[in-house]
Structure formats: structure tokens, C-alpha cells
Backbone bond lengths (Angstrom), bond angles and torsions (degrees), N, CA, C in turn:
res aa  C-N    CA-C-N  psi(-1)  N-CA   C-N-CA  omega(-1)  CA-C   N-CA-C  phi
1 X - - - 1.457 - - 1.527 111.09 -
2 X 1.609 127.74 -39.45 1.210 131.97 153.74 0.853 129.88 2.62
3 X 2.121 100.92 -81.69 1.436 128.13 167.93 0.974 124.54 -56.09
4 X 1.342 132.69 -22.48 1.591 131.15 160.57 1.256 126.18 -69.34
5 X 1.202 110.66 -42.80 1.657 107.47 178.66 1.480 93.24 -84.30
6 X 1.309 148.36 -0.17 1.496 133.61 157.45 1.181 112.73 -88.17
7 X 1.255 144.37 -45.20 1.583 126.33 127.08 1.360 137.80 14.55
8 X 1.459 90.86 -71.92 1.526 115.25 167.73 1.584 131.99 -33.97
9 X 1.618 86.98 -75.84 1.319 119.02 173.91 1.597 104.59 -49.60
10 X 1.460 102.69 -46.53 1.694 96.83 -158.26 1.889 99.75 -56.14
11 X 1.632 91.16 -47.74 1.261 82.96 -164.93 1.516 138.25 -77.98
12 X 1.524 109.55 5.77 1.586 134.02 158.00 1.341 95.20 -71.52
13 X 1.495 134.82 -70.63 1.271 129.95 -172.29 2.027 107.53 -39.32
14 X 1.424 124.17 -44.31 1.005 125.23 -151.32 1.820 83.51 -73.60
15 X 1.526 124.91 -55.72 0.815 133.60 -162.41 1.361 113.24 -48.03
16 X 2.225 115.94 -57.99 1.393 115.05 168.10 1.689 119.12 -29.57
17 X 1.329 107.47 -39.79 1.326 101.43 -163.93 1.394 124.71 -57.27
18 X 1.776 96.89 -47.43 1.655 125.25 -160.42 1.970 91.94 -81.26
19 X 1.061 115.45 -33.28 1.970 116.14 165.03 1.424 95.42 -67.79
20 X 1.227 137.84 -71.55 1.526 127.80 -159.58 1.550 114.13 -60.63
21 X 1.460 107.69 -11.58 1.969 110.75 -169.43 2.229 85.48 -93.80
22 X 1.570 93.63 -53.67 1.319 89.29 177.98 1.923 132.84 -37.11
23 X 1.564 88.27 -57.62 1.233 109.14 -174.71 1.723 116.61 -73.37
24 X 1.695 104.24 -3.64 1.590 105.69 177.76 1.693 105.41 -105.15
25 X 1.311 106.21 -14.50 1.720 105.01 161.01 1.280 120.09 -65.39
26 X 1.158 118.18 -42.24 1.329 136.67 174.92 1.626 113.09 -53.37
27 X 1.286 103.28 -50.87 1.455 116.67 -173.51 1.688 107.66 -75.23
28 X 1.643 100.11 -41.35 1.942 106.09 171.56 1.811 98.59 -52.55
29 X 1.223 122.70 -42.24 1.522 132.87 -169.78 1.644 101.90 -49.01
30 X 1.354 96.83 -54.41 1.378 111.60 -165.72 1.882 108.67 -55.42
31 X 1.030 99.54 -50.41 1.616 114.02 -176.44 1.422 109.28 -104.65
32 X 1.126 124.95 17.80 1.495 114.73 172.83 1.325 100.10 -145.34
33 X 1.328 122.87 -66.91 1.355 126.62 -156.32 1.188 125.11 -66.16
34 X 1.365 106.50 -1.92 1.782 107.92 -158.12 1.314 141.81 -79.40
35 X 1.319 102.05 -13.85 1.371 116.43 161.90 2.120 122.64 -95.26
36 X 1.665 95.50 -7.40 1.358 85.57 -178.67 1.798 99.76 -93.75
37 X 1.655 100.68 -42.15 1.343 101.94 172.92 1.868 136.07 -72.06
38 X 1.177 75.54 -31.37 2.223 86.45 -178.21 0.995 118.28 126.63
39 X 1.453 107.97 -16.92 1.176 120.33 -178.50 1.715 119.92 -13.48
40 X 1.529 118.21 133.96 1.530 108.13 154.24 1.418 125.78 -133.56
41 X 1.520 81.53 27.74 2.266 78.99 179.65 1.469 118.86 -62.81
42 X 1.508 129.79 119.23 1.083 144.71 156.35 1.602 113.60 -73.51
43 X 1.252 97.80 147.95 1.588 101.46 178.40 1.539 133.73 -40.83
44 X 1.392 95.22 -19.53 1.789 105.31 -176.18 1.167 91.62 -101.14
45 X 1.524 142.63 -42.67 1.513 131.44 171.80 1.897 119.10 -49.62
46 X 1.446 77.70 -32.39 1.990 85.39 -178.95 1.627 115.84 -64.69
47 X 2.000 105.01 -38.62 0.919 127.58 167.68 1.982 114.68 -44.46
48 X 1.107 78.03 -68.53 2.137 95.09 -171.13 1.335 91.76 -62.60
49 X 1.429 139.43 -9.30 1.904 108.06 -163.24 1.453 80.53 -116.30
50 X 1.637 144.50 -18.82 1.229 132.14 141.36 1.300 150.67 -39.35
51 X 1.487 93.60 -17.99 1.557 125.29 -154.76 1.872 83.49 -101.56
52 X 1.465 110.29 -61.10 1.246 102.54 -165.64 1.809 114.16 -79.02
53 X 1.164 108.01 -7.78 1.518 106.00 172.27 1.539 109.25 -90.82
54 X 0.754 117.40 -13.08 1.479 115.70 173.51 1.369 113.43 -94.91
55 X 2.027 130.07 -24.17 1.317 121.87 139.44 1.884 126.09 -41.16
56 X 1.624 92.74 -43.10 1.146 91.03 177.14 1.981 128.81 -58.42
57 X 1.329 106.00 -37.66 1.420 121.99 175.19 1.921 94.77 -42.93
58 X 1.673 103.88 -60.45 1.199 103.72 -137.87 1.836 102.38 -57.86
59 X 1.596 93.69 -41.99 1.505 114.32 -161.20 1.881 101.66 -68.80
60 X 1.267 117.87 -25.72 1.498 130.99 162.82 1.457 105.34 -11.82
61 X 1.503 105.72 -71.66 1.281 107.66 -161.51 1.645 130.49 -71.72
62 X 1.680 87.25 -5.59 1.578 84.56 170.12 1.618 109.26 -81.21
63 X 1.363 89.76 -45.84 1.835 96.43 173.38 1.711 104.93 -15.64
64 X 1.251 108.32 -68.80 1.551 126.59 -138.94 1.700 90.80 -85.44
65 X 1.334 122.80 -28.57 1.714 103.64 157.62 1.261 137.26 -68.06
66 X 1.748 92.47 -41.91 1.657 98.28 157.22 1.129 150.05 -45.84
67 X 1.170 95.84 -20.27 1.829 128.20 175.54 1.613 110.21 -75.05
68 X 1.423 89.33 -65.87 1.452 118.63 169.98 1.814 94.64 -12.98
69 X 1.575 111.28 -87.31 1.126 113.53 179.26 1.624 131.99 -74.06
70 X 1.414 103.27 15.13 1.690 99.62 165.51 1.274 113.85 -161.29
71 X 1.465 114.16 67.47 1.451 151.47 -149.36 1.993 74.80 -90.60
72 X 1.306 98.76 162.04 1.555 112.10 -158.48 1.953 81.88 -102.95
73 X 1.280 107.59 144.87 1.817 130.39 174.53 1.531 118.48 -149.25
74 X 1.024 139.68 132.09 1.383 149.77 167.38 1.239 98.27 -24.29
75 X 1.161 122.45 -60.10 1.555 141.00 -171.50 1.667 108.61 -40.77
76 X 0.812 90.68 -61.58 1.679 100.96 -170.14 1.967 114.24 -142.99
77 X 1.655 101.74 55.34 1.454 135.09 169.79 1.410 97.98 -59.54
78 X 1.545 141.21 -54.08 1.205 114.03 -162.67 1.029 122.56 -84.00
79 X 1.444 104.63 -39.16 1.462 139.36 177.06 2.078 99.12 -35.10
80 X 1.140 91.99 -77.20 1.497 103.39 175.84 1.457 113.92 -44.05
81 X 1.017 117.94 -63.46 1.535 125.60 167.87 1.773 121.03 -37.80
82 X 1.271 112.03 -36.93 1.573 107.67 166.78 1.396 88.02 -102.71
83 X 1.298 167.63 85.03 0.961 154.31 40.01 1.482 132.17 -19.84
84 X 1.247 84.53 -54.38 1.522 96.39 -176.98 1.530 114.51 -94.58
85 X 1.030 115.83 4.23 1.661 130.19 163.04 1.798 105.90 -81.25
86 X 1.250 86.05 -57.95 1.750 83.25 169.95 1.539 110.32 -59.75
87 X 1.278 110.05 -42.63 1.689 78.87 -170.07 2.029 122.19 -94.92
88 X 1.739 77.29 10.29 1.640 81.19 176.12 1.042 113.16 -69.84
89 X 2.023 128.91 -32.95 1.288 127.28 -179.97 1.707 117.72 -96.54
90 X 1.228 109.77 14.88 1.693 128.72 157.33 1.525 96.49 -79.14
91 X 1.448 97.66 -70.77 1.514 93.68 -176.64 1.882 118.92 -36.16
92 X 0.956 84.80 -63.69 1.880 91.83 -179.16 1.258 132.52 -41.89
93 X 1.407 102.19 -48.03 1.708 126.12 165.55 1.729 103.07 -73.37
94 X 1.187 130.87 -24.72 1.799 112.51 157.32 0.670 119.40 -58.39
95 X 1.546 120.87 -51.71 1.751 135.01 -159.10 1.608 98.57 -65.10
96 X 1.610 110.08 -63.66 1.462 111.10 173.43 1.390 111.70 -36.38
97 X 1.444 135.50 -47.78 1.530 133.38 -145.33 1.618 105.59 -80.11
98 X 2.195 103.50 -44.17 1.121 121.53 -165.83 2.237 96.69 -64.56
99 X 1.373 105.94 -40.08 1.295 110.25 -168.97 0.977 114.96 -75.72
100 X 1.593 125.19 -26.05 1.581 116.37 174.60 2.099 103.18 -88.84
101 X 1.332 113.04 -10.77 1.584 94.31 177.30 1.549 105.53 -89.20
102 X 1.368 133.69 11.50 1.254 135.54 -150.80 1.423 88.90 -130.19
103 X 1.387 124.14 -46.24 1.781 121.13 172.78 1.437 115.87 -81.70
104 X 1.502 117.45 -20.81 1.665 116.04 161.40 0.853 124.76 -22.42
105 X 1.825 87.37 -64.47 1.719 124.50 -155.02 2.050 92.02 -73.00
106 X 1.131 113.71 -49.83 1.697 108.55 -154.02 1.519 90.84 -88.28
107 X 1.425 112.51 7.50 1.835 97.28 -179.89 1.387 107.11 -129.70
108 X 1.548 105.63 112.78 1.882 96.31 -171.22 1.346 90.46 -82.08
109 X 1.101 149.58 44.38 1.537 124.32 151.49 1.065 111.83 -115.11
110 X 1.192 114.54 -14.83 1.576 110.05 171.02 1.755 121.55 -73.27
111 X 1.661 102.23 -19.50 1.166 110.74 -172.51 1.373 110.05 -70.08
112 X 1.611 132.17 -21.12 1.540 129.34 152.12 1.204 123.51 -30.56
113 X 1.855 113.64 -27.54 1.508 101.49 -157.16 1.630 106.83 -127.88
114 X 0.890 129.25 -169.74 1.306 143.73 -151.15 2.044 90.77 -83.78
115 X 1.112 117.65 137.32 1.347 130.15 -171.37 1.980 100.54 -75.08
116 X 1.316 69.78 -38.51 2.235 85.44 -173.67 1.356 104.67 -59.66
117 X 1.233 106.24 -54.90 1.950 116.45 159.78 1.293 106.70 2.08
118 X 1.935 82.85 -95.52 1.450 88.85 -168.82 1.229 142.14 -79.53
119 X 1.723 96.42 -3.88 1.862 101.48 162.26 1.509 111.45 -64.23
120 X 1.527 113.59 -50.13 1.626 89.22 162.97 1.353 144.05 -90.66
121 X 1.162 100.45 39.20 1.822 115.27 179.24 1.804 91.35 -99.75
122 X 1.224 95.15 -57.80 1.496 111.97 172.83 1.821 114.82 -36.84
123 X 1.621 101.23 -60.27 1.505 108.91 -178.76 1.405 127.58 -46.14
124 X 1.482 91.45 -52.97 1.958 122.96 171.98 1.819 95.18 -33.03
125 X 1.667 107.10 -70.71 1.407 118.81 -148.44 1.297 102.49 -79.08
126 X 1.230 131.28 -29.93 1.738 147.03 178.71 1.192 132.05 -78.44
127 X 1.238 113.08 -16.14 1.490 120.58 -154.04 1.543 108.62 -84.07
128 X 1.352 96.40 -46.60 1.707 93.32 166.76 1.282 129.31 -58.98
129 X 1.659 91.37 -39.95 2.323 93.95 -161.78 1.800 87.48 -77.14
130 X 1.105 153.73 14.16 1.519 156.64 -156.61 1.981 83.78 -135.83
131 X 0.670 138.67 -100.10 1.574 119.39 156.03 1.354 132.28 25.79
132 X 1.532 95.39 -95.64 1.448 123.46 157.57 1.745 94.32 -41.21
133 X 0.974 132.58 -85.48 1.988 125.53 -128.96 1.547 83.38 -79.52
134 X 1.583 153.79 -30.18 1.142 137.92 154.56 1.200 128.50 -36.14
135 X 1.622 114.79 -50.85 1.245 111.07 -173.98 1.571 118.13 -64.93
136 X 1.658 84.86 -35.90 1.844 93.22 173.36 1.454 130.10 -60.03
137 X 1.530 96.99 -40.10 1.747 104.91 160.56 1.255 139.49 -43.15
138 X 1.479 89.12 -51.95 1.746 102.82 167.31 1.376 136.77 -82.60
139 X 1.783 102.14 4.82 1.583 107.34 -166.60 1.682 87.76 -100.50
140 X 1.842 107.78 -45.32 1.634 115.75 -173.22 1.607 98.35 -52.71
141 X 1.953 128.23 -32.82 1.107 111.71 -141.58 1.730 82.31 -98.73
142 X 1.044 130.92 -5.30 1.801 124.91 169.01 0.757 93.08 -98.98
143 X 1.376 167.58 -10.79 1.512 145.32 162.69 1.972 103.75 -76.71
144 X 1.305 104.73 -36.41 1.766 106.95 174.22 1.352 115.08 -63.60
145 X 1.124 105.51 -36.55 1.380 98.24 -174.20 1.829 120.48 -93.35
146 X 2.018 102.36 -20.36 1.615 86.72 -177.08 1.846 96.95 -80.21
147 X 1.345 117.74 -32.64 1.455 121.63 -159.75 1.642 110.48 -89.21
148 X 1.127 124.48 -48.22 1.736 142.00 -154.24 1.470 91.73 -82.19
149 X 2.005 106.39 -75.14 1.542 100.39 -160.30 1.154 104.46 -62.84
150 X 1.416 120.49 -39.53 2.121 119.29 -173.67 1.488 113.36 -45.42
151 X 1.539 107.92 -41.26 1.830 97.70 173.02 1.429 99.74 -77.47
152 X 0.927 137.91 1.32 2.040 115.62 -174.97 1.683 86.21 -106.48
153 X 1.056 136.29 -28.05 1.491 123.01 -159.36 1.867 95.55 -106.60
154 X 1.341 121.81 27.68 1.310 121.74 -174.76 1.028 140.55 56.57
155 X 1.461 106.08 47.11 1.767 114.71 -179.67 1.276 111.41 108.16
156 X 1.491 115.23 166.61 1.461 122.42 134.09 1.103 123.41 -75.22
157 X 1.318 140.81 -10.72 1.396 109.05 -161.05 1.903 88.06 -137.75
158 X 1.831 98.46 156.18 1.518 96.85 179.00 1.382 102.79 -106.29
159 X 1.287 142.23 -174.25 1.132 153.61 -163.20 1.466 98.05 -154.87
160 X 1.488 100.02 125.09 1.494 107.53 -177.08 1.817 94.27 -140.88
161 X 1.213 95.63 133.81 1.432 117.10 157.84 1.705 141.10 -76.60
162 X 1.280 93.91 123.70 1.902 91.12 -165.79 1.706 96.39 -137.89
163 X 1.122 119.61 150.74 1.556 118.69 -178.38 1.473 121.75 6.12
164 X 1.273 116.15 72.87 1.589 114.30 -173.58 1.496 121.64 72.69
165 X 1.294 128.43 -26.46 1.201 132.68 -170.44 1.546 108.81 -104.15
166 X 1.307 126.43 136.21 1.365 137.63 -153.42 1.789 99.91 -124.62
167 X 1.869 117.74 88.16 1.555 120.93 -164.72 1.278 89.02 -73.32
168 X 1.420 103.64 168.23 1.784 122.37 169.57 1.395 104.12 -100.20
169 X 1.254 153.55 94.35 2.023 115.35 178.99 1.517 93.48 -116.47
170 X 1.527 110.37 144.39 1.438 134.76 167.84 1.356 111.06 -40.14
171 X 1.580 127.22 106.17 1.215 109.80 -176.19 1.549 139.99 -65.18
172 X 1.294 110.56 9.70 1.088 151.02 -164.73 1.528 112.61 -90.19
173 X 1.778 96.11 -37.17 1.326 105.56 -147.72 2.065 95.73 -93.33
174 X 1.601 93.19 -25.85 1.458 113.34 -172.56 1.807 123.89 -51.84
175 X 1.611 112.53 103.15 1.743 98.38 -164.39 1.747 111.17 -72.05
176 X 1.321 90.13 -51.29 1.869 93.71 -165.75 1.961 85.15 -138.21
177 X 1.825 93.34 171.56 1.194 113.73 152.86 1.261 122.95 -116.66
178 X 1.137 151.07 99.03 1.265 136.37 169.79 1.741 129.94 -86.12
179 X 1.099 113.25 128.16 2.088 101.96 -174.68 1.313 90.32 -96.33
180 X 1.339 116.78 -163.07 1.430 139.38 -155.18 1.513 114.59 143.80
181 X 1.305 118.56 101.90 1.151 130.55 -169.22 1.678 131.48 53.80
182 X 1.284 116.01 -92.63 1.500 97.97 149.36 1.445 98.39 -132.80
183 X 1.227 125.63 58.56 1.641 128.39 145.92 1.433 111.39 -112.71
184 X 1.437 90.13 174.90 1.723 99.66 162.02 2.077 99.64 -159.92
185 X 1.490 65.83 130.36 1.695 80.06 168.78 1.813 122.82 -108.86
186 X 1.506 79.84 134.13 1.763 101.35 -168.74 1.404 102.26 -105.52
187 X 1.644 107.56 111.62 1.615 111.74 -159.53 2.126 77.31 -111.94
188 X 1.470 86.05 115.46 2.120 79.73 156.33 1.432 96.43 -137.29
189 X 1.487 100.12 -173.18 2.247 113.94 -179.69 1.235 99.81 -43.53
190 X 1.269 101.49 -54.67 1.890 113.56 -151.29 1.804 96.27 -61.68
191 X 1.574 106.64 -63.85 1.566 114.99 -171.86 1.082 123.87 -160.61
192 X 1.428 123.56 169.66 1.699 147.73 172.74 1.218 115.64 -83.39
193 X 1.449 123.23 78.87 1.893 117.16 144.33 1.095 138.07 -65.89
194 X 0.816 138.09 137.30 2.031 153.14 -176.29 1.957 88.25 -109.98
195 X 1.191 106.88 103.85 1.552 104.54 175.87 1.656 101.63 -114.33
196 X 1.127 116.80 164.38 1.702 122.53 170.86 1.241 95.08 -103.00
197 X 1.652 139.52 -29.92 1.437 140.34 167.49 2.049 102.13 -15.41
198 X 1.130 105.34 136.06 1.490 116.03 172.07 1.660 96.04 -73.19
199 X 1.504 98.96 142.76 1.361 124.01 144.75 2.003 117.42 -9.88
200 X 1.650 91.57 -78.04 1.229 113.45 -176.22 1.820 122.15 -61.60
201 X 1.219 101.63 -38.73 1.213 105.79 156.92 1.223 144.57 -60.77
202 X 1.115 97.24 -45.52 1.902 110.29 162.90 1.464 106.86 -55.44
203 X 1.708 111.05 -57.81 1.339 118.58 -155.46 2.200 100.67 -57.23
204 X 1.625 118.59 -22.43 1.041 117.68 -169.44 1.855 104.45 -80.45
205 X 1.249 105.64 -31.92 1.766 103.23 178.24 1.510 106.36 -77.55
206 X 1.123 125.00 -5.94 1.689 126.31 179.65 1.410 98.41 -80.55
207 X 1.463 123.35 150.02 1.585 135.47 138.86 1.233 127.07 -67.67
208 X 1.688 103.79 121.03 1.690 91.27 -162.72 1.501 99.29 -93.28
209 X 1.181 139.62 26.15 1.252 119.44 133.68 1.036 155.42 -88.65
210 X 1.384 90.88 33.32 1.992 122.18 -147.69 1.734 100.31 -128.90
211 X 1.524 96.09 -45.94 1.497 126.42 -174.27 1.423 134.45 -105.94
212 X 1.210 121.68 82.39 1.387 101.91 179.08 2.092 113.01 -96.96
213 X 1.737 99.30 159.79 1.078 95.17 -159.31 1.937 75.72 -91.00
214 X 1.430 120.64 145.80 1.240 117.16 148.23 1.619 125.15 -148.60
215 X 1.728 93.24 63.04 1.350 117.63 163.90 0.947 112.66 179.14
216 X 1.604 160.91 -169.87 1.088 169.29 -156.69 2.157 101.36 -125.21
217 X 1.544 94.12 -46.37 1.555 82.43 152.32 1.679 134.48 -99.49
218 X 0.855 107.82 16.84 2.109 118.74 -161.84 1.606 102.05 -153.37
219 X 1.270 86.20 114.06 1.974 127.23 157.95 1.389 98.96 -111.39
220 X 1.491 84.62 123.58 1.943 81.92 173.38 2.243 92.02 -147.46
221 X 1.229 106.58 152.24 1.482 131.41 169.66 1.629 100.14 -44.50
222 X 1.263 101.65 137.17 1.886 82.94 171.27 1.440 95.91 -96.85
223 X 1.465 138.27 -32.61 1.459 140.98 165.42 1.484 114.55 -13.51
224 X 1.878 113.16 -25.71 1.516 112.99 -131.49 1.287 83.69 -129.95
225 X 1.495 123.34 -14.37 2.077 125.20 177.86 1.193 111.87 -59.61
226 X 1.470 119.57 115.91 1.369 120.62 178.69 1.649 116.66 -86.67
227 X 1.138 94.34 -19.49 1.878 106.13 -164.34 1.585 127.63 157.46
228 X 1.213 113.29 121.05 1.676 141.01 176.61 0.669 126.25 -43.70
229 X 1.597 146.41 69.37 1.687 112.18 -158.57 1.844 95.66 -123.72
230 X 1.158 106.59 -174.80 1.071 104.48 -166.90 2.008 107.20 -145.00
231 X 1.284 128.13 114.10 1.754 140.08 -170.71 1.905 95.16 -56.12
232 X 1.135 102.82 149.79 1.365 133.94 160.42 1.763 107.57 -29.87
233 X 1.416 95.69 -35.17 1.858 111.79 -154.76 1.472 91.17 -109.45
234 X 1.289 129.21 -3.76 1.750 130.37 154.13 1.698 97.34 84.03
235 X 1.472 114.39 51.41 1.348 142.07 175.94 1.661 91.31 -102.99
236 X 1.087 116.02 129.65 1.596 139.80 167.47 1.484 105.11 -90.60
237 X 1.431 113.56 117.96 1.476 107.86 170.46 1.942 110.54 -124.89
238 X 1.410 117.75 173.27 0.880 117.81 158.10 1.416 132.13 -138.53
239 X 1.054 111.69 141.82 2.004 114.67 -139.28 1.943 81.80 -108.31
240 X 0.762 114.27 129.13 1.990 143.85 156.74 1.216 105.79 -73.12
241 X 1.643 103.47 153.72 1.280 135.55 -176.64 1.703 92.30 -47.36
242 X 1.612 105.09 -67.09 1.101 115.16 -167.75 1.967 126.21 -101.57
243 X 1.802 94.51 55.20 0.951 113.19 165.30 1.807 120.28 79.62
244 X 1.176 97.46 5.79 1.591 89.17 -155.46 1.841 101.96 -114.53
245 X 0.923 111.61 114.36 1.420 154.44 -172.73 1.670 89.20 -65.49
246 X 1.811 104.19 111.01 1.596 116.20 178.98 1.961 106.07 -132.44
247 X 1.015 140.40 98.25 0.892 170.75 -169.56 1.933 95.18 -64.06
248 X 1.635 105.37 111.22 1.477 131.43 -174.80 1.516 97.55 -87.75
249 X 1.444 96.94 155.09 1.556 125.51 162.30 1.503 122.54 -105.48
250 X 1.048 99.84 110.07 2.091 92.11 -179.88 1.412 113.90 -63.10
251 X 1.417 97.20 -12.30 1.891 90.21 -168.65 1.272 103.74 -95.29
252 X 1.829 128.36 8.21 1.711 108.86 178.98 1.754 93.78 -80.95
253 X 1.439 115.22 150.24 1.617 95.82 137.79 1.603 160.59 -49.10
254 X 1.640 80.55 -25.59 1.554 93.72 -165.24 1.942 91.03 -82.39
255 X 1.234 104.99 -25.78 1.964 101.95 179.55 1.257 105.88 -77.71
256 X 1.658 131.02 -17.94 1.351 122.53 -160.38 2.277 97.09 -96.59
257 X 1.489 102.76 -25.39 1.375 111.45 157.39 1.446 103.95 -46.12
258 X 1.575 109.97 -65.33 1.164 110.58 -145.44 1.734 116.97 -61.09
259 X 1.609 107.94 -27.92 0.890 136.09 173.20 1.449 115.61 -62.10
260 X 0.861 103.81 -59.61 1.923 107.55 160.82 1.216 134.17 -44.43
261 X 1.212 116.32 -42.17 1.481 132.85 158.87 1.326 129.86 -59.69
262 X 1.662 110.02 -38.62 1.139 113.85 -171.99 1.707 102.65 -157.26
263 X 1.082 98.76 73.03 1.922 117.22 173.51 1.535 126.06 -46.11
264 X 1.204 108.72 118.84 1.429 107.13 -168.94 1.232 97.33 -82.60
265 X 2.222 91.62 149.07 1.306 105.77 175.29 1.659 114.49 -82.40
């Protein structure tokens, strides 16, 4: 959980930057450029396009969780893709809503007029660049996470040991772990290992935002969760791509998240 909210952070931090470089061209425009370019920012325009890039910072970080959980896959490319169409114009219509109740409030002249006004005066002029800075969020935050975080968290791929021979598999590609006595089996697309490798060991070359542990015997992909269900006898299970029934712990955190998010029937 650590690594996620450092993730997180990084990538709001990355974001402040690329708004504050943006938003100081704009501002050089204002006081320099204006007669070569056309410029017409007035002081209250300089005001409002400050106002809304700095909404933008804040609202960033939901972007980048949202993502978090519907990160783009071959598997389910379209699916994801109108996902994130829908929530690009959620997104837009917040940003608009949050920016016109925030300039209401700091602008008594607007307070003469109808609030609806200026949410859609606001909508008209916003709707795109709220659009636009989503799509960008979510394209920088899949490029961070297949290229940036994969070299800091040691690769894509894990290396597991089986009778002398040392496999490569795409970490990507990896569904569950299961142990059993002193093995553990590493089920991915490509193939089936039977390793003597510990549990714990494996579980440290994995990305745990890739991986959650939710049992003492079972690491499994969350990419790869098909569905929650829950026994007669109030046993929590979790059902795989490929059918196979892995049995939860209420007492990890990362299962009692998981549970929160997405409640078994």
C-alpha cells in the first residue's frame, strides 16, 4: 500500500510541475508576449486560468487512481476505453462545477446572477481543456506505470526456478500463485511451474500493485479476478480467469480493501 500512494504522489508531483511550467508560459504571455503574439490575458483572465489549473492539480489524483483500476489490456481494450470516455466527461463536468462554485464565491459580481449561468458559461469554455488534461493524465499515467515504475520495481519479468532451469515469465502475463506443502505453483498465459522457491520470496520479486497476497497460500494478479463470491458457510472466495476457485482471508488488509471495493455476492 506504501508503494501506491508513492506512486501516487510521484505522479501528482510530476503533474504540479508540467501545470506550473504550463501556467508560467501563459503568465510570460501575459507580460511579455502580447503584442508579438495577440495575446489578451487581463489580470482577472490570468487569475481564472490559474484558478483552473490548479483545480486541475487537485482533481489529478483521482484521475491517476482511477486508472489505477482500469489500466488499458488487450483483453479488455475497448471495454476500458469507453470507460474512460465516460469518465473523461464526469471528469470535466466536476472540474467545471468545482470552478464555477469557487469563482462565484471569490467574484461578487457574479453573485447578481444566476449560479446555473455561470456553471454553463464555465462548461461552454472548459469542457474541452477538462477532456484534453484527462486524457493526458491517463496516457502519462500508462506510460508511468508500463515503462518508469517497471524499472524501479525490477523489471517485467520474474524468474522462477524449477528443476535446474531458471523460466523468464512476463510479469504481466503471471495469474495466481498457489503453495502447497513446500511448493508453489506459478500458473501464467505462457505456463505452469511447480517451484520449491518459498512463498515469501517470490511474493518480494512481484509488484504489489500488480499482486495482491489474499491468503497465506494465494498471490494472484488482480488484472486476472474474475469474481467474488461468497459459500453458504460465509467463506469468501475468489474465482480466476481460468476458473479456479482461491479461498480469501478477512484478516489481510489488502483482501479487506478488496472487499470494500467490490463486495461479494
Amino acid at each position: 500500500m506504501k508503494t501506491e500512494y508513492k506512486t501516487l504522489w510521484i505522479k501528482i508531483g510530476i503533474t504540479f510541475l508540467v501545470v506550473v511550467a504550463i501556467a508560467g508560459v501563459q503568465l510570460f504571455q501575459r507580460y511579455t508576449w502580447t503584442e508579438i503574439t495577440g495575446g489578451t490575458l487581463g489580470l482577472d483572465e490570468t487569475v481564472i486560468l490559474f484558478l483552473g489549473y490548479t483545480i486541475f492539480i487537485f482533481l489529478s489524483g483521482g484521475v491517476y487512481l482511477f486508472h489505477k483500476h482500469h489500466s488499458f489490456d488487450r483483453r479488455h481494450l475497448w471495454k476500458t476505453f469507453l470507460t474512460h470516455t465516460f469518465a473523461s466527461l464526469v471528469f470535466s463536468f466536476v472540474h467545471s462545477l468545482i470552478f464555477s462554485l469557487v469563482y462565484y464565491i471569490v467574484n461578487p459580481i457574479w453573485q447578481g446572477y444566476s449560479f446555473l449561468l455561470l456553471y454553463q458559461d464555465v462548461l461552454l469554455n472548459y469542457l474541452n481543456a477538462g477532456l484534453i488534461f484527462y486524457w493526458i493524465a491517463v496516457i502519462f499515467s500508462e506510460a508511468y506505470d508500463r515503462f518508469v515504475k517497471a524499472e524501479f520495481s525490477g523489471g517485467t519479468t520474474l524468474a522462477v526456478k524449477d528443476q535446474g532451469k531458471t523460466h523468464l515469465l512476463k510479469m504481466d502475463s503471471i495469474q495466481y500463485l498457489q503453495s502447497a506443502d513446500n511448493y508453489v505453483k506459478v500458473i501464467s498465459s505462457e505456463k505452469k511451474i511447480i517451484t520449491r522457491e518459498s512463498m515469501s520470496n517470490l511474493e518480494k520479486k512481484l509488484d504489489p500493485e500488480l499482486f495482491l497476497r489474499i491468503h497465506r497460500s494465494a498471490l494472484v494478479n488482480r488484472s486476472y479476478i474474475s469474481e467474488i463470491t461468497r459459500t453458504p458457510t460465509g467463506e469468501i472466495n475468489l474465482v480466476m480467469h481460468d476458473s479456479t476457485v482461491l479461498p480469501m482471508s478477512r484478516r489481510r488488509k489488502e483482501v479487506k480493501a478488496l472487499l470494500t471495493a467490490s463486495p461479494a455476492g
